[in-house]
Wavefront OBJ file of the C-alpha trace (Angstrom):
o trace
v 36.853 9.828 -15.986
v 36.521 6.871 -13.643
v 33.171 4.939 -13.296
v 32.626 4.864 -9.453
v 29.812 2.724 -8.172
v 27.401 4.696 -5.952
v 27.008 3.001 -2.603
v 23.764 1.360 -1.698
v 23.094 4.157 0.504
v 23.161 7.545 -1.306
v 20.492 9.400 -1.258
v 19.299 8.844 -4.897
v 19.657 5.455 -4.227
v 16.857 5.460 -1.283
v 14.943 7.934 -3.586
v 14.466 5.657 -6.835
v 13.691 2.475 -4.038
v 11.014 4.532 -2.538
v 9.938 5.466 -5.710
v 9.880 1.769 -6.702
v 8.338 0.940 -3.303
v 5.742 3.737 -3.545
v 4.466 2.170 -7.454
v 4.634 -1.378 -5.585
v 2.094 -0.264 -2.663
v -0.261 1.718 -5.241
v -0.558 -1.083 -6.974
v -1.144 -3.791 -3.761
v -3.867 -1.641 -2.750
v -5.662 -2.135 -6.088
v -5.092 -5.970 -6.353
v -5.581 -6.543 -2.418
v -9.094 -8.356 -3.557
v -7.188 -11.133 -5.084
v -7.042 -13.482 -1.916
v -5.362 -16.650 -4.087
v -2.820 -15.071 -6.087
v -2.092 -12.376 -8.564
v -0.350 -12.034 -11.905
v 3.375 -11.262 -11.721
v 2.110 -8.833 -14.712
v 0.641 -6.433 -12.558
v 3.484 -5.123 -10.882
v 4.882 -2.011 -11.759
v 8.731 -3.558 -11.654
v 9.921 -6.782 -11.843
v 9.517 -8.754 -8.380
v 13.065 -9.142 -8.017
v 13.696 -5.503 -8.262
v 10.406 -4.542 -6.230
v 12.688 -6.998 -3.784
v 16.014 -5.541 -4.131
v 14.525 -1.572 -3.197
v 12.581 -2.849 -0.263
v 15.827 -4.657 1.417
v 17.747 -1.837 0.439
v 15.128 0.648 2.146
v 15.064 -1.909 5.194
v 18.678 -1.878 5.500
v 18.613 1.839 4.947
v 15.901 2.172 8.297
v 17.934 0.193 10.371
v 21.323 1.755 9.495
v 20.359 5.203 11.483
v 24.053 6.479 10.195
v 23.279 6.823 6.963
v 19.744 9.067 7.777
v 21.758 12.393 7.456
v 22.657 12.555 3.774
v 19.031 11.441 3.237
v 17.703 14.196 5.408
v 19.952 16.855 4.062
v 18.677 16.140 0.590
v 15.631 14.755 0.512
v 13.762 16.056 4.125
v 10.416 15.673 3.219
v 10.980 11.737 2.044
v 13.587 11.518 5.253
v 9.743 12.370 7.567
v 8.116 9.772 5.388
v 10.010 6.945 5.479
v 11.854 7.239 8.304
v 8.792 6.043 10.446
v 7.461 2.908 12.109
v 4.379 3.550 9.675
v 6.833 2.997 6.498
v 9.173 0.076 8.161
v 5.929 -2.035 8.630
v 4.729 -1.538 5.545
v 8.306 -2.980 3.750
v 8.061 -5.915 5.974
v 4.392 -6.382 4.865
v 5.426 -5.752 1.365
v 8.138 -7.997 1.126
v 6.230 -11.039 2.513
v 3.417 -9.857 0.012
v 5.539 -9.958 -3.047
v 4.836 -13.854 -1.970
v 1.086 -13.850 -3.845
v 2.632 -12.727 -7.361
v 2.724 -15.702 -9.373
v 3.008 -16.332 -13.558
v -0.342 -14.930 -15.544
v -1.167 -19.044 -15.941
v -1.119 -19.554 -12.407
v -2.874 -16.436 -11.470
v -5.941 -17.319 -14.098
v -6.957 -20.797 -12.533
v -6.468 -18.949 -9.424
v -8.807 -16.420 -10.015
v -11.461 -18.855 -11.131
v -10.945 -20.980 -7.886
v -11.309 -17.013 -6.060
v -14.781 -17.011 -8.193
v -16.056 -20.280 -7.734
v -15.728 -20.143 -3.382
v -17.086 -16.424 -3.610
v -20.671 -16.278 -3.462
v -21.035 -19.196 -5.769
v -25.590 -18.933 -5.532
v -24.685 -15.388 -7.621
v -23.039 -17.751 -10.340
v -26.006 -19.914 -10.724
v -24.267 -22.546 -9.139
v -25.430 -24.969 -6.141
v -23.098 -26.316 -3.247
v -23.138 -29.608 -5.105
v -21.553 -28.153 -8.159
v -19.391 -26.055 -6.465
v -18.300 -29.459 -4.308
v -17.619 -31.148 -7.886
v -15.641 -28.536 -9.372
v -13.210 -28.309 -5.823
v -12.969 -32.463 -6.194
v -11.317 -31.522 -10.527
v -7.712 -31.512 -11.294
v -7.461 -27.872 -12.049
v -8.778 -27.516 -8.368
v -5.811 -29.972 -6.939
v -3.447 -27.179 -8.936
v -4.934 -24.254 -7.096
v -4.539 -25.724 -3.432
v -1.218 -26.654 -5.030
v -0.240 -23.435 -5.736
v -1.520 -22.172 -2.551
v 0.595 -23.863 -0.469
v 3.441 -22.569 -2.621
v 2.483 -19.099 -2.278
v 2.309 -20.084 1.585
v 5.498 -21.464 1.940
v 6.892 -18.519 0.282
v 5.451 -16.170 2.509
v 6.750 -18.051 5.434
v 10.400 -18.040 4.328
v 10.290 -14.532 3.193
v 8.880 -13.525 6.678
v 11.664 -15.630 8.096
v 14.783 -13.830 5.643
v 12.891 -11.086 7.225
v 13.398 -11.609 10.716
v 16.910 -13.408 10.240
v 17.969 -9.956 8.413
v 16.435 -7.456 10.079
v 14.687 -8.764 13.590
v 11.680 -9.975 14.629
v 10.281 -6.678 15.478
v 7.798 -4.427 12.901
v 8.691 -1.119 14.549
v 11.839 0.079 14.366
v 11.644 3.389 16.264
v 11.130 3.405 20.189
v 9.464 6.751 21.521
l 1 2 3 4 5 6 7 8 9 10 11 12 13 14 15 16 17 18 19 20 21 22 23 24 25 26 27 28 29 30 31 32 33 34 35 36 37 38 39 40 41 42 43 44 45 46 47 48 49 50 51 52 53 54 55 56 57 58 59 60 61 62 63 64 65 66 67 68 69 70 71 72 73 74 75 76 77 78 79 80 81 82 83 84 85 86 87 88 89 90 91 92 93 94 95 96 97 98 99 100 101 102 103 104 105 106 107 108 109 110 111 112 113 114 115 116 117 118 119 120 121 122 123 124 125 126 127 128 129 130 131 132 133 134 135 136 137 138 139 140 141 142 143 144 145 146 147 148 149 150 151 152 153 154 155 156 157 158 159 160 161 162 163 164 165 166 167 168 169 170 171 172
């Protein structure tokens, strides 16, 4: 029997990326709190994968051809994610993947997130919060941030050269 590969496009293709997408947004709602970065070891995938099912679902939405087979198979996930609702949230998504960094990164991240938040409830003053921004392991953070920054901007920009400018897809 010959091994035929199954195009990008079949249904059970858009079903496990959904699936993959789905586990992905679960999981940005619980780490949305962490405003300077998060571990790469929370996600539910690996972020190249999470990546590879949300350009596949994008390319899916804006392909409205291949719709039917989805609809015929799968018509309750065909009325979820065929939607402006679901398009936005893969372009949000995808730019979001952005904040996942190595656990390393993430830690002296999170203790930057702790030190600017509320910093009296840590016992510590404005002048030792001042200090601790002026340390090397501070330099790192803003370092890191401007990584996670850039990456954002180019991923918004593969975004728009790929698949337009616009974050609804569907015109009533």
């Amino acid at each position: 029997m010959e091994n035929k590969d199954i195009p990008w496009n079949h249904p059970n293709v858009i079903y496990l990326a959904t699936e993959i997408v789905s586990d992905y947004g679960a999981m940005l709602e619980k780490t949305s709190d962490l405003i300077l970065g998060a571990s790469e070891e929370y996600l539910p995938y690996p972020k190249d994968e999470i990546q590879k099912a949300i350009e596949v679902l994008l390319r899916f939405l804006n392909k409205q051809n291949s719709w039917n087979n989805v609809k015929g198979k799968y018509p309750d996930l065909a009325k979820t994610i065929i939607t402006n609702e679901f398009y936005g949230a893969l372009r949000a998504g995808y730019i979001e993947l952005a904040k996942f960094i190595p656990k390393e990164e993430a830690d002296i991240c999170e203790k930057a997130a702790l030190l600017l938040m509320e910093p009296e409830n840590q016992g510590k003053s404005i002048e030792d919060v001042a200090k601790e921004m002026r340390m090397p392991w501070f330099e790192k953070v803003i370092q890191i941030s401007r990584r996670i920054a850039d990456d954002s901007s180019l991923r918004l920009g593969d975004l728009q050269a790929n698949f337009g400018k616009e974050d609804v897809l569907f015109r009533e």
